[in-house]
N, C-alpha and C positions, 0 to 999 in steps of 0.2 A: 248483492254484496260480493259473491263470489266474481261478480263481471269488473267490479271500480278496482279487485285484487288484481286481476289479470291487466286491466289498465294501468294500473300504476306502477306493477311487475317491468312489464314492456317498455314505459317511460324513461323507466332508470336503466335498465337494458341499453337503450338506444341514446341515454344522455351518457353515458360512458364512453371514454376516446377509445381508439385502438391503437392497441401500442403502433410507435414510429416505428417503419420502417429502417435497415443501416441505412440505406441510401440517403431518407429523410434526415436522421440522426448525424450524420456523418456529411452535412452537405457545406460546404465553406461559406460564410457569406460574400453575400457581393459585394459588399461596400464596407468598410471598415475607417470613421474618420478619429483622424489624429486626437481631433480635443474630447471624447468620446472614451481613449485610451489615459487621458491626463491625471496624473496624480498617481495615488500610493493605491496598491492591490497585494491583498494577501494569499499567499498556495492556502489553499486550502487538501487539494490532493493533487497528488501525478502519477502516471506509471509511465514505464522505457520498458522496449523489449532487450536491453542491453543490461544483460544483470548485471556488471561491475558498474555502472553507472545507478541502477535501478538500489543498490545496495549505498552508494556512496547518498542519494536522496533519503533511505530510511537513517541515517548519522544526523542528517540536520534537525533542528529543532523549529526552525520555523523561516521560513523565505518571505521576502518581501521586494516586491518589482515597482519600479517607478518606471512612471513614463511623463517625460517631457518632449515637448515640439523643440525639435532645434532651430526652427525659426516660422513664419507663419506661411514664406512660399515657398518652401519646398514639400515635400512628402520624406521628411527623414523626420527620425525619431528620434531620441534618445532611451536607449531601456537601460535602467542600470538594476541590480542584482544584488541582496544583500541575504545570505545566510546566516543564520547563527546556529554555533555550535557550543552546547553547555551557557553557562550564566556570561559570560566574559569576552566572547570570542566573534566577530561578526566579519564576514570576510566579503571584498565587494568588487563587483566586477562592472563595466559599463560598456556599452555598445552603440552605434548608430543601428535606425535601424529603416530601412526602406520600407514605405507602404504603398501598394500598387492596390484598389481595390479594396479586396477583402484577404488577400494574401501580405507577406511580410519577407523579407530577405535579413539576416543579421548581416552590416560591413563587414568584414573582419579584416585588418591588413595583414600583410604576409602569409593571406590563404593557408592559416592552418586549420580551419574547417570550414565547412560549409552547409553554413543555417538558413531554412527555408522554412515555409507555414505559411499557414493559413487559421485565420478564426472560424471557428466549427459556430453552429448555430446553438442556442441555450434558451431555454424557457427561464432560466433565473435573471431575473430582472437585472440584480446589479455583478453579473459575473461574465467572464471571459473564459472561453474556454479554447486554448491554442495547442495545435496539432504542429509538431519541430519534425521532421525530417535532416538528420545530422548526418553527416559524411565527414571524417577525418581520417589520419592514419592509424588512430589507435580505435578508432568505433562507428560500426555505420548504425543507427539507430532512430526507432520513431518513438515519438515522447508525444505525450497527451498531457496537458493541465488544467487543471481549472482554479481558475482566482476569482475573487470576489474584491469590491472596492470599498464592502461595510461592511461584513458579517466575517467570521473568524469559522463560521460551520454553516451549512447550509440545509435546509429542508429533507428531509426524508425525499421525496419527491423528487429532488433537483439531483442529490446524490447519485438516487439509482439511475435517473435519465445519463448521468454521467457515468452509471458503471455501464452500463446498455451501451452506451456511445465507445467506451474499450474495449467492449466485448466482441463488438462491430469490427473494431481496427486489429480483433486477435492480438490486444494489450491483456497483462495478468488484472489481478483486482491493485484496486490502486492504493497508494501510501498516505494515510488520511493523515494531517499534518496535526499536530494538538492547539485545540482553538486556546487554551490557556497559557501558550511558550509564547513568552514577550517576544515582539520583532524587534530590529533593528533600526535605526532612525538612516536615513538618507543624511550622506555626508556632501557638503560641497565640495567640489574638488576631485570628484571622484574620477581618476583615471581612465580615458575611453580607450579600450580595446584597439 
């Protein structure tokens, strides 16, 4: 009896993962395709190590990211951006956006910053988790998110893999967004950056 304890001890012992690596954690994919990125995704968390930005993210009440193909043969995007703040107020921004791979460029004209990333790797099935490296005049700053395309909160599991993967990039703990603050609907028309 005492030997099938030891057996069975050992089994779950060794059917247990070990934690990823940062490097594992933190490695960009290779491939990132456009239709893959299509459609509505909600923040579920982010952090910035740029605390006036990092403070301006705990104000919102909930984000939502659209991604549309701006056509089928280029590799541009369109990411457009809708915040809400309080019951009323939904404020919306849009961008092209270039996809190389598994990295991403925001256009922006008249270079007033510059946006760059990459998609980090995720065990959650239906979520995105994009690494911003920002440069402008008013903030040089690395932002970590994670969005999901169904779910408004994500698994205990999925969570912590994504606070591991901050911790990695020496980001604080992140801004969990409330799965119950209505988003924003996607306006046509939406002005691109």
């Amino acid at each position: 009896m005492m030997m099938l304890f030891v057996i069975l001890l050992s089994c779950v012992a060794v059917s247990r993962s070990a934690p990823l690596s940062c490097d594992d954690l933190n490695k960009p994919l290779a491939q990132m395709r456009a239709d893959h990125l299509e459609g509505r995704w909600a923040l579920v968390a982010g952090s910035l190590n740029h605390p006036a930005s990092l403070e301006a993210l705990k104000r919102r009440d909930s984000i939502t990211a659209f991604f549309r193909n701006a056509n089928q043969t280029s590799n541009h995007t369109v990411y457009a951006q809708v915040n809400r703040f309080g019951d009323d107020r939904c404020e919306r921004r849009a961008y092209r956006l270039s996809l190389h791979d598994g990295a991403f460029t925001f256009l922006v004209d008249g270079g007033r910053f510059n946006l760059t990333g990459v998609f980090l790797r995720t065990s959650c099935p239906d979520c995105l988790v994009m690494r911003w490296d920002v440069e402008s005049p008013r903030r040089v700053s690395l932002d970590a998110y994670l969005l999901s395309s169904g779910r408004r909160e994500v698994e205990q599991a999925e969570m912590e893999e994504y606070r591991a993967q901050l911790e990695c990039l020496g980001l604080p703990p992140p801004v969990v967004m409330s799965p119950s603050a209505e988003l924003c609907p996607e306006e046509a028309g939406t002005t691109i950056e």
